[in-house]
PDB file of N, CA, C and O in Angstrom:
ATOM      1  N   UNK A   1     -91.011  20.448 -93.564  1.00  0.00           N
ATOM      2  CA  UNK A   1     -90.636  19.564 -94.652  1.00  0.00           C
ATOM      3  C   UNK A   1     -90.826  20.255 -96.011  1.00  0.00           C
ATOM      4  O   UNK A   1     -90.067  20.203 -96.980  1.00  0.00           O
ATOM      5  N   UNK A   2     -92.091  20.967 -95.877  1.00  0.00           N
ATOM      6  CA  UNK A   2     -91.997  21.803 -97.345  1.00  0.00           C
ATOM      7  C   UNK A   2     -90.938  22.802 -97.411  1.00  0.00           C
ATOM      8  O   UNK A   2     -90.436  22.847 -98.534  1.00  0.00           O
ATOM      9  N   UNK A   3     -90.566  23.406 -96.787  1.00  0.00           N
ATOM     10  CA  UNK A   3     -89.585  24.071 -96.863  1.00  0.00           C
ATOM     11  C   UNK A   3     -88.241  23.597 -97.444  1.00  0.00           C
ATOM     12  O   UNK A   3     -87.555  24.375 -98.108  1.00  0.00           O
ATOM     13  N   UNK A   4     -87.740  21.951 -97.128  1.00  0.00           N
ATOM     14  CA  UNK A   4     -86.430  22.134 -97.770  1.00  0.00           C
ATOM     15  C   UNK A   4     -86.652  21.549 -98.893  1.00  0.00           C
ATOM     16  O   UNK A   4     -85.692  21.466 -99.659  1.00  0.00           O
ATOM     17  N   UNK A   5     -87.878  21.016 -99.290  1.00  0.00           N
ATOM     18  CA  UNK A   5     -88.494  20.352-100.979  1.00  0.00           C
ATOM     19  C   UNK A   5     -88.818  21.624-101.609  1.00  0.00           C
ATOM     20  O   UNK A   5     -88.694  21.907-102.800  1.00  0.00           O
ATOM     21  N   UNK A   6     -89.134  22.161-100.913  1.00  0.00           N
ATOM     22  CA  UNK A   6     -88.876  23.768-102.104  1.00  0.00           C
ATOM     23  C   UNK A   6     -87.527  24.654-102.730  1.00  0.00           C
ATOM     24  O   UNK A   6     -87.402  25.282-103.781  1.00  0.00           O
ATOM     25  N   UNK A   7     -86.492  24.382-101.472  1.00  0.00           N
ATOM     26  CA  UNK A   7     -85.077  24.624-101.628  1.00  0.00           C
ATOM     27  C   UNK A   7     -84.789  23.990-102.733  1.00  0.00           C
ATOM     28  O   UNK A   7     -84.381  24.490-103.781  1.00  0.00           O
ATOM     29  N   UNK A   8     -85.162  22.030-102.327  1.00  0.00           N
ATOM     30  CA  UNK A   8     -84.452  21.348-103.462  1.00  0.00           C
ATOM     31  C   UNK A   8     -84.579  21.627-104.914  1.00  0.00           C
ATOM     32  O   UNK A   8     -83.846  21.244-105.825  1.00  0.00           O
ATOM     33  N   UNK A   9     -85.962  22.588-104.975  1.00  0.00           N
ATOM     34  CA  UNK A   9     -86.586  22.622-106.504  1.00  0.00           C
ATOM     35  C   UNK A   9     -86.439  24.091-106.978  1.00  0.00           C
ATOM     36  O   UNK A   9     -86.854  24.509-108.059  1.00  0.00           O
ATOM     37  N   UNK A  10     -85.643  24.994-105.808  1.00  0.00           N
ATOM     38  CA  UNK A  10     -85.290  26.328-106.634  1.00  0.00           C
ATOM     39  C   UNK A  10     -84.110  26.544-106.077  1.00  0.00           C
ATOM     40  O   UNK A  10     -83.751  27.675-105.751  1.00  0.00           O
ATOM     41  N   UNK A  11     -83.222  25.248-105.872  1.00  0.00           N
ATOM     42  CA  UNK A  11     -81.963  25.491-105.127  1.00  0.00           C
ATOM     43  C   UNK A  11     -81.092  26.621-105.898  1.00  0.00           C
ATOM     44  O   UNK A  11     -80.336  27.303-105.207  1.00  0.00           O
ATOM     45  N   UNK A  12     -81.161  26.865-107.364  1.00  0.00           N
ATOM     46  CA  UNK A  12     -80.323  27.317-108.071  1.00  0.00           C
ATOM     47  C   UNK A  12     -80.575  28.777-108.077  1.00  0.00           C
ATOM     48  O   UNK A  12     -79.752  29.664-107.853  1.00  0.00           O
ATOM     49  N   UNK A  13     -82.037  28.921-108.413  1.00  0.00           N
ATOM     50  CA  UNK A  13     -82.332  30.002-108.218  1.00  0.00           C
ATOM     51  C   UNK A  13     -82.339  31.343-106.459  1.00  0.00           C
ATOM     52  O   UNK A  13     -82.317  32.536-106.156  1.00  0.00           O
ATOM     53  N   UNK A  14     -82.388  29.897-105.843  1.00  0.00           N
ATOM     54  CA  UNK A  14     -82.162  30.738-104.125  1.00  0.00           C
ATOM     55  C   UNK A  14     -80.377  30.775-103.818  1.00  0.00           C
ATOM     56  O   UNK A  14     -80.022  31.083-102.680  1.00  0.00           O
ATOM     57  N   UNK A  15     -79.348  30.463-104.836  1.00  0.00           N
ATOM     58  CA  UNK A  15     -78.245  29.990-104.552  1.00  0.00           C
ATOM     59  C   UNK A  15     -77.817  32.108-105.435  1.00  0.00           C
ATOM     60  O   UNK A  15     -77.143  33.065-105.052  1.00  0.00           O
ATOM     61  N   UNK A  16     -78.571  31.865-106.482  1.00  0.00           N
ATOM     62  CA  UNK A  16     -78.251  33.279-107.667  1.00  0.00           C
ATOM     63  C   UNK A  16     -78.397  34.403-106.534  1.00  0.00           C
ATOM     64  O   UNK A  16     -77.488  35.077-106.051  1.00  0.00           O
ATOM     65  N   UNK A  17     -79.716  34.439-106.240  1.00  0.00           N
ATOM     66  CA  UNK A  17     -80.097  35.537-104.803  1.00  0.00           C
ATOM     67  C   UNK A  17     -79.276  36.137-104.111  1.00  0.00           C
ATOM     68  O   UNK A  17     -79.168  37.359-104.004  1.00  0.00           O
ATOM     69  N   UNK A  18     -78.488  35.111-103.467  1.00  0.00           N
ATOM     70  CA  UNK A  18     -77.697  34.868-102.315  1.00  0.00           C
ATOM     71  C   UNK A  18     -76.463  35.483-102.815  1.00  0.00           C
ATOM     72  O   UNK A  18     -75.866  36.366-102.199  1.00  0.00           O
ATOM     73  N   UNK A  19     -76.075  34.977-103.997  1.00  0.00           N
ATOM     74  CA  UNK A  19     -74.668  35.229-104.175  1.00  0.00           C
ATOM     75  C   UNK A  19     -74.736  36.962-104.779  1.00  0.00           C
ATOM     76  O   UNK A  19     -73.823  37.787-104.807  1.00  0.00           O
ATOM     77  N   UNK A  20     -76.051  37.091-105.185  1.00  0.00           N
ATOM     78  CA  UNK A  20     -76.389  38.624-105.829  1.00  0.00           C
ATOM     79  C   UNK A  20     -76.132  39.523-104.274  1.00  0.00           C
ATOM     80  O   UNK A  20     -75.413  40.505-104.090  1.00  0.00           O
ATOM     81  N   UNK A  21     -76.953  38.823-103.347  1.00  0.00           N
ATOM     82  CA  UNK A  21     -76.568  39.886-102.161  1.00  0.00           C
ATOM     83  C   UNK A  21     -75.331  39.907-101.406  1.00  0.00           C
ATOM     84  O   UNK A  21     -75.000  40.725-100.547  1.00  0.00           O
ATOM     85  N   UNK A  22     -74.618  38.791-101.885  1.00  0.00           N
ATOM     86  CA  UNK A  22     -73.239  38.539-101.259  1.00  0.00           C
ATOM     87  C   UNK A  22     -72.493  39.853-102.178  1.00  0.00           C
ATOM     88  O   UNK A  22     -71.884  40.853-101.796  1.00  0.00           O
ATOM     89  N   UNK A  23     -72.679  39.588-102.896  1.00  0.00           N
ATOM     90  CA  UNK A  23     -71.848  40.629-104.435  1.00  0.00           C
ATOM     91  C   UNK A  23     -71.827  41.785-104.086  1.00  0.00           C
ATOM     92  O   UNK A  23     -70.721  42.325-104.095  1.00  0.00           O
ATOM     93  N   UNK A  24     -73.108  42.658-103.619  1.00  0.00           N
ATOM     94  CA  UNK A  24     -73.525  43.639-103.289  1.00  0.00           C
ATOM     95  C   UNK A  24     -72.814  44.585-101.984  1.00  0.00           C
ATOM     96  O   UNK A  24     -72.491  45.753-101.767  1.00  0.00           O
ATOM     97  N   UNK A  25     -72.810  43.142-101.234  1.00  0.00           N
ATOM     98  CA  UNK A  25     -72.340  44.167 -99.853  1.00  0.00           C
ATOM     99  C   UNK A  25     -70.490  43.885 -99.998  1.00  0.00           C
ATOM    100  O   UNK A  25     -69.778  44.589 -99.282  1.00  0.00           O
ATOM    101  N   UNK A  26     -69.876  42.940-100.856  1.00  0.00           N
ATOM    102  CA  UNK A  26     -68.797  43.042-100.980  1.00  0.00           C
ATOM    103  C   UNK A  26     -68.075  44.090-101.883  1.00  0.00           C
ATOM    104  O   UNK A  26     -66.929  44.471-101.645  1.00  0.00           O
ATOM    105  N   UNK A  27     -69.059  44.668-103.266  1.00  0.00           N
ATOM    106  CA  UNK A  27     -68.503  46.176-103.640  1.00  0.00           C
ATOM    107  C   UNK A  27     -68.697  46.962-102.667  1.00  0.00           C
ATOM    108  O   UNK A  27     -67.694  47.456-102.152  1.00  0.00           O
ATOM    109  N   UNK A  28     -69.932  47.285-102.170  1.00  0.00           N
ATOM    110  CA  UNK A  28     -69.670  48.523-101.055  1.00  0.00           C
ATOM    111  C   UNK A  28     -68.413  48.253-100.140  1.00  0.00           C
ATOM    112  O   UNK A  28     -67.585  49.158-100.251  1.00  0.00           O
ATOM    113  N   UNK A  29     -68.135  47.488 -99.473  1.00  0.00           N
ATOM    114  CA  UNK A  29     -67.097  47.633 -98.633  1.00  0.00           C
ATOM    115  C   UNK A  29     -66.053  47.845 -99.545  1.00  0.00           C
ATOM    116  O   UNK A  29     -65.259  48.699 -99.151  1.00  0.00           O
ATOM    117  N   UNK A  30     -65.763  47.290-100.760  1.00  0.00           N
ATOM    118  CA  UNK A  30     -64.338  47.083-101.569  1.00  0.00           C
ATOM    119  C   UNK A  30     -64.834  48.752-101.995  1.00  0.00           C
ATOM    120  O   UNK A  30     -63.780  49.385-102.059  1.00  0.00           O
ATOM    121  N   UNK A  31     -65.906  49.603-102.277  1.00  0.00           N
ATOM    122  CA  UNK A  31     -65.572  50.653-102.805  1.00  0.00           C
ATOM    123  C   UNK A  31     -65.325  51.983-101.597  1.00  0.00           C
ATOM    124  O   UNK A  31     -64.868  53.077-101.926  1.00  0.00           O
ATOM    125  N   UNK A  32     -65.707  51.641-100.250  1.00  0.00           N
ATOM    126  CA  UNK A  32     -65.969  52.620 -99.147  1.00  0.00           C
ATOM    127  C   UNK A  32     -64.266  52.783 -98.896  1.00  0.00           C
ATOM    128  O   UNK A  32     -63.766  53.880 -98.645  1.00  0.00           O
ATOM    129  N   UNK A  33     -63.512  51.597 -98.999  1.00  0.00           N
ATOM    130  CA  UNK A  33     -62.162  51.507 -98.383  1.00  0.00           C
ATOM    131  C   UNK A  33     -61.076  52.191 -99.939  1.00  0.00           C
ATOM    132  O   UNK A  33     -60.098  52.934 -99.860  1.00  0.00           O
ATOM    133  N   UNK A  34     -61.569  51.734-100.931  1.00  0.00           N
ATOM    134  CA  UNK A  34     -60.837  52.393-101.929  1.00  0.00           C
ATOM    135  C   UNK A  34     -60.729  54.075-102.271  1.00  0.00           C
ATOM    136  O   UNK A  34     -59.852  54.829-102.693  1.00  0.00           O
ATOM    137  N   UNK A  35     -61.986  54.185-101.882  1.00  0.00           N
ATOM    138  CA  UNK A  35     -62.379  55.793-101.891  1.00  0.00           C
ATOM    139  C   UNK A  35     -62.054  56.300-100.308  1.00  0.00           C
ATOM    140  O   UNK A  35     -61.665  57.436-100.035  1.00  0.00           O
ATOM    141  N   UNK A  36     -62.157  55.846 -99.891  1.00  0.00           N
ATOM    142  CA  UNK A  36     -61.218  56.417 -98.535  1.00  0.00           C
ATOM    143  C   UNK A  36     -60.000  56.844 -98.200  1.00  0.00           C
ATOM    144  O   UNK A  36     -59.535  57.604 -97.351  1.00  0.00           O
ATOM    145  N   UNK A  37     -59.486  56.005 -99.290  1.00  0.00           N
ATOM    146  CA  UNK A  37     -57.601  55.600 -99.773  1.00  0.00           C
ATOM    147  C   UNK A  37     -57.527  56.789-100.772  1.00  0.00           C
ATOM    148  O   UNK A  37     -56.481  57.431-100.683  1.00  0.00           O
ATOM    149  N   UNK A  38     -58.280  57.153-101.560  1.00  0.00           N
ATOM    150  CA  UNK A  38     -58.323  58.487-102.902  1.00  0.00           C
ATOM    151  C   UNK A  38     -57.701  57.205-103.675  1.00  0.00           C
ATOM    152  O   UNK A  38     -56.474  57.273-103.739  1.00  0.00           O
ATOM    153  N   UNK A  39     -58.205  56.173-104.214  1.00  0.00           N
ATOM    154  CA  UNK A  39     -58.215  55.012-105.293  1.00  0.00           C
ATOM    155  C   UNK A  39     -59.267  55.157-105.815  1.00  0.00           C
ATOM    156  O   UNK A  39     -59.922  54.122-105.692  1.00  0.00           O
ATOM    157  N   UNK A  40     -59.951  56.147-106.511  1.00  0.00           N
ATOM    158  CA  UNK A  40     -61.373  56.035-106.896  1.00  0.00           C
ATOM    159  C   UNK A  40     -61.484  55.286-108.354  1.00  0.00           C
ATOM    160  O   UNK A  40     -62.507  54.881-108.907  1.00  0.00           O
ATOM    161  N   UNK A  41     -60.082  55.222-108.822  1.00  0.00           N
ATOM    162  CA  UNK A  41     -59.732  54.953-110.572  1.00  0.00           C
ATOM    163  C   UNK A  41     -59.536  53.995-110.123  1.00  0.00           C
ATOM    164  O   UNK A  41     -58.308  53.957-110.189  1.00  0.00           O
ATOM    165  N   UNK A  42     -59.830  53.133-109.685  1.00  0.00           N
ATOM    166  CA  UNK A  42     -59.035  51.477-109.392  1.00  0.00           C
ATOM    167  C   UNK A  42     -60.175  51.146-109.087  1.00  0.00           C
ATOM    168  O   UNK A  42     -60.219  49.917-109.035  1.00  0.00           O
ATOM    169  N   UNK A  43     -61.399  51.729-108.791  1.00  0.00           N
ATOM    170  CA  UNK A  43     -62.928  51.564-108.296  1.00  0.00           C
ATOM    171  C   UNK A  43     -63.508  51.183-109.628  1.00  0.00           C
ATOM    172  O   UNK A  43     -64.063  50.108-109.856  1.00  0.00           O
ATOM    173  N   UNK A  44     -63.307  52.293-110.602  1.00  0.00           N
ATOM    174  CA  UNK A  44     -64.079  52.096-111.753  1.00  0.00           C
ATOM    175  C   UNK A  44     -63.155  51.023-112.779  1.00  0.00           C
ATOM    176  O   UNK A  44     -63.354  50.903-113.988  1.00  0.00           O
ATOM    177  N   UNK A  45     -62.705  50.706-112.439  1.00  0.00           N
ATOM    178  CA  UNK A  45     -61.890  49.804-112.677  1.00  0.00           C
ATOM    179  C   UNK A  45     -62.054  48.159-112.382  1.00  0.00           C
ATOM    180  O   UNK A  45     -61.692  47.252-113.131  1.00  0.00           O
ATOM    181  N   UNK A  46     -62.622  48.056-111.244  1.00  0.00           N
ATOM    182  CA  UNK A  46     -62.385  46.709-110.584  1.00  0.00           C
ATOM    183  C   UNK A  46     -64.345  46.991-110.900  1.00  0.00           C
ATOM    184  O   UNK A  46     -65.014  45.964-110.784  1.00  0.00           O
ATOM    185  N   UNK A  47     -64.751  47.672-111.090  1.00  0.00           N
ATOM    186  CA  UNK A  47     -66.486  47.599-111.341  1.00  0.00           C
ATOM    187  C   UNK A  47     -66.817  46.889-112.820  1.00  0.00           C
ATOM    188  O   UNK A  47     -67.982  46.543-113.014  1.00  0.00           O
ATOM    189  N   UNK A  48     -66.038  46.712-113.640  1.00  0.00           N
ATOM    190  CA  UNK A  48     -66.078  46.400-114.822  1.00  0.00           C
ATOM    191  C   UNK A  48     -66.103  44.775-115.028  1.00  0.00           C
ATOM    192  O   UNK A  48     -66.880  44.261-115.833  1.00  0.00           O
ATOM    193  N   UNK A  49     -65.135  43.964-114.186  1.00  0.00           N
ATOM    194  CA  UNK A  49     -65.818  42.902-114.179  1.00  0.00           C
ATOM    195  C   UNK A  49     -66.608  42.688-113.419  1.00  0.00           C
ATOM    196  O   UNK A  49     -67.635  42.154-113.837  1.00  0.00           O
ATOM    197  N   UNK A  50     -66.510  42.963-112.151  1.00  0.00           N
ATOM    198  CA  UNK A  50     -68.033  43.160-111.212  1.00  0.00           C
ATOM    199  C   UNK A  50     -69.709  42.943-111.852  1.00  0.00           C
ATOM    200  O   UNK A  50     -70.657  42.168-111.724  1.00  0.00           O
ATOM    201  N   UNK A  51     -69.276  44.363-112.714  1.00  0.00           N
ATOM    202  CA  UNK A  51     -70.698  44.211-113.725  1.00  0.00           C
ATOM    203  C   UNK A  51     -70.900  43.078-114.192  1.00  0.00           C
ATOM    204  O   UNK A  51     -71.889  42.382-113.967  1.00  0.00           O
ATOM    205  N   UNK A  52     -69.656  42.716-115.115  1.00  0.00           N
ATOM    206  CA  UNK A  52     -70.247  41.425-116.145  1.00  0.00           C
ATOM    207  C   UNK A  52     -70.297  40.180-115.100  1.00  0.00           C
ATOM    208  O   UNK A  52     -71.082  39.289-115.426  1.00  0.00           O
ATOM    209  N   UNK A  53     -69.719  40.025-114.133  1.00  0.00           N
ATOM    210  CA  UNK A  53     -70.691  38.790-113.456  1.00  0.00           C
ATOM    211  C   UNK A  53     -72.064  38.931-112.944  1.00  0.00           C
ATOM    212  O   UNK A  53     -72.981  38.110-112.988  1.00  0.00           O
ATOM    213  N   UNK A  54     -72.035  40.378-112.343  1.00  0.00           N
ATOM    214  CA  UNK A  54     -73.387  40.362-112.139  1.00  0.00           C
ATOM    215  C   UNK A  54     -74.592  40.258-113.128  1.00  0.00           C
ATOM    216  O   UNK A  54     -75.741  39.961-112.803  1.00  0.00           O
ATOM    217  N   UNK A  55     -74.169  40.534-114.334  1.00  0.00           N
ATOM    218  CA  UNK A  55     -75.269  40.749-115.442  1.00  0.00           C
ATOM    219  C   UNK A  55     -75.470  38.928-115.912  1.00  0.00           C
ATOM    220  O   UNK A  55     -76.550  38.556-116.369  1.00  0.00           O
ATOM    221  N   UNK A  56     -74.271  37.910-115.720  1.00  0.00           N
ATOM    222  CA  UNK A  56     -74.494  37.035-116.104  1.00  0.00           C
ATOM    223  C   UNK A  56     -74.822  35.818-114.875  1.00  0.00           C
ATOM    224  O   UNK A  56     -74.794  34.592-114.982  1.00  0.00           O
ATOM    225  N   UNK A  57     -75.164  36.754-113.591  1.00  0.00           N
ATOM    226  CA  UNK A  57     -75.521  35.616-112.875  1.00  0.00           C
ATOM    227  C   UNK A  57     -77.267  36.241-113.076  1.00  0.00           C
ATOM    228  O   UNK A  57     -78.235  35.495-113.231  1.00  0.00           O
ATOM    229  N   UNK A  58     -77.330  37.770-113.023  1.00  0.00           N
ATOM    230  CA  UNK A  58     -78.826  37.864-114.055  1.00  0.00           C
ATOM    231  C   UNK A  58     -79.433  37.105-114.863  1.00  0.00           C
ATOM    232  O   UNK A  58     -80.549  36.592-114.777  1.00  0.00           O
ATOM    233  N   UNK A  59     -78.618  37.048-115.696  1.00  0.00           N
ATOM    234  CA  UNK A  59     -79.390  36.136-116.773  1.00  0.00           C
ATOM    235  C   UNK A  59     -79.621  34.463-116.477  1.00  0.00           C
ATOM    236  O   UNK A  59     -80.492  33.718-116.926  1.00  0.00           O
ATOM    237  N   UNK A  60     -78.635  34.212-115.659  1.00  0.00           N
ATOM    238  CA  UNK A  60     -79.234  32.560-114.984  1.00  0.00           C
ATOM    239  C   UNK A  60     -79.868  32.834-114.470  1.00  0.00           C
ATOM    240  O   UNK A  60     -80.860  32.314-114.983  1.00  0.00           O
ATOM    241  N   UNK A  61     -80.278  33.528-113.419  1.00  0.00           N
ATOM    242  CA  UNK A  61     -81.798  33.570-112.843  1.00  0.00           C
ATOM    243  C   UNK A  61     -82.669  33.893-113.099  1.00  0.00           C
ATOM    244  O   UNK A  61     -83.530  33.730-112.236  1.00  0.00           O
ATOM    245  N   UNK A  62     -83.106  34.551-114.371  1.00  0.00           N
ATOM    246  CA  UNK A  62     -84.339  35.039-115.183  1.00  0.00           C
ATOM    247  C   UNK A  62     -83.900  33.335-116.220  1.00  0.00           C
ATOM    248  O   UNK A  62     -84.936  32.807-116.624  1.00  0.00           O
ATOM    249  N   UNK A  63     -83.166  32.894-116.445  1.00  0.00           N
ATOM    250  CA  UNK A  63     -83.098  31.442-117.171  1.00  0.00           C
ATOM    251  C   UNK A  63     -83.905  30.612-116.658  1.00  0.00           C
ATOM    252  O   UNK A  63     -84.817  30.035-117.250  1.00  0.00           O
ATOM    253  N   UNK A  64     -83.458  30.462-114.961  1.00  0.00           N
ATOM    254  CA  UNK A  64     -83.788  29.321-114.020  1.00  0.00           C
ATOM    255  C   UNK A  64     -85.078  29.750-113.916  1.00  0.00           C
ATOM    256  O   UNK A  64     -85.867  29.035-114.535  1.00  0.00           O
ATOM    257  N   UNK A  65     -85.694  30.940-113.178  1.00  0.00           N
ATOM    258  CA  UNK A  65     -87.229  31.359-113.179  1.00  0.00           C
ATOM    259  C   UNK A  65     -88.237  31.127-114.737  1.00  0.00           C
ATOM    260  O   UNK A  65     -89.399  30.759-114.910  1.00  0.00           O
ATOM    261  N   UNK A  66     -87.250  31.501-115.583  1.00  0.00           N
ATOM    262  CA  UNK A  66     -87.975  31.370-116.850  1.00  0.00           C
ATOM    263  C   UNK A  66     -88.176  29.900-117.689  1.00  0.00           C
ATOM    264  O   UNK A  66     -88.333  29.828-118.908  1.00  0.00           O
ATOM    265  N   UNK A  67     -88.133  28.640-116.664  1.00  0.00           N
ATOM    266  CA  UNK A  67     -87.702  27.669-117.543  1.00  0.00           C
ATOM    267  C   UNK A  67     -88.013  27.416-118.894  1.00  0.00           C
ATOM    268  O   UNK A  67     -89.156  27.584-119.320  1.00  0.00           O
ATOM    269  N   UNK A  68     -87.169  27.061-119.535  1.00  0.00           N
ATOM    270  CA  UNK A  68     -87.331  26.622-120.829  1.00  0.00           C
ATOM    271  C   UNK A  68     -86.937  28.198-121.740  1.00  0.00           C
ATOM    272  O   UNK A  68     -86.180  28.033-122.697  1.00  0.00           O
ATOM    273  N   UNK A  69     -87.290  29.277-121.544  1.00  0.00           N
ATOM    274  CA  UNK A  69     -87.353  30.111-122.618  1.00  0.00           C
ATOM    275  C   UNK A  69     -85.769  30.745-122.958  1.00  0.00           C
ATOM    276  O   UNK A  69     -85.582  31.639-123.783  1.00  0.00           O
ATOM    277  N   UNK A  70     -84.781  30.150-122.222  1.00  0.00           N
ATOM    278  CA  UNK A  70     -83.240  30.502-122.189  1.00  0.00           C
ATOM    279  C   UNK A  70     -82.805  29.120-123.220  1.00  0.00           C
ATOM    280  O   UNK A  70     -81.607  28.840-123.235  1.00  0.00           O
ATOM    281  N   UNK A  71     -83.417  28.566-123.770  1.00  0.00           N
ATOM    282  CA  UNK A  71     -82.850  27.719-124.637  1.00  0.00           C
ATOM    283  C   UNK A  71     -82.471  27.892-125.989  1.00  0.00           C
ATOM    284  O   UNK A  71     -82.513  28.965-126.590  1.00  0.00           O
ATOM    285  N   UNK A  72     -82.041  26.633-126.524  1.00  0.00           N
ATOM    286  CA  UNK A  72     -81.486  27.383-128.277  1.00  0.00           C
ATOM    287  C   UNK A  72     -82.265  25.935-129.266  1.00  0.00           C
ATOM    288  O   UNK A  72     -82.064  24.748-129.012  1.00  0.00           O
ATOM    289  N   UNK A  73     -83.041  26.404-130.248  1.00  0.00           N
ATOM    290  CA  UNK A  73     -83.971  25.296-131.108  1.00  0.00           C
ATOM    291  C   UNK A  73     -83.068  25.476-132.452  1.00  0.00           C
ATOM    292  O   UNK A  73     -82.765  26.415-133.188  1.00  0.00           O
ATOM    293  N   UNK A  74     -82.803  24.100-132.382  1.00  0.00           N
ATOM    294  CA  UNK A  74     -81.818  24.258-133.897  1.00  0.00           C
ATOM    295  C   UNK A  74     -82.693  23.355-134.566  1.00  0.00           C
ATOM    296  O   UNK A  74     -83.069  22.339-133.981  1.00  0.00           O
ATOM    297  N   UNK A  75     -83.150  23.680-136.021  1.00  0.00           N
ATOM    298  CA  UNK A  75     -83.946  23.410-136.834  1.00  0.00           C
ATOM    299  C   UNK A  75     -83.684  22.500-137.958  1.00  0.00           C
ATOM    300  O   UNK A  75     -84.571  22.261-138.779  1.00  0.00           O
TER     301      UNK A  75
END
């Protein structure tokens, strides 16, 4: 029972994880088959948005772990 009341309370943060390691093993395969092909420019290419999701599902999960300190105080 503790187990899925802990899910419920870092669902977001165990959801970031997941999709970080999903991300991971889907460039390697998308880069093993491109470079196999001699597409290596279509690699560094398709890595560029790659990055920026990965950097911004980063920052939700240092958000979600960090509660509260990802906010904005307007004065």
């Amino acid at each position: 029972m503790n187990i899925i009341q802990k899910y419920k309370k870092d669902k977001s943060l165990i959801n970031c994880v997941l999709l970080l390691c999903l991300f991971s093993i889907l460039n390697t395969i998308q880069g093993y088959i491109y470079g196999k092909f001699g597409l290596n420019v279509y690699v560094f290419l398709l890595e560029i948005p790659s990055l920026t999701t990965l950097l911004i599902l980063l920052h939700k999960m240092i958000c979600v772990y960090e509660d509260g300190k990802c906010t904005t105080i307007k004065k």
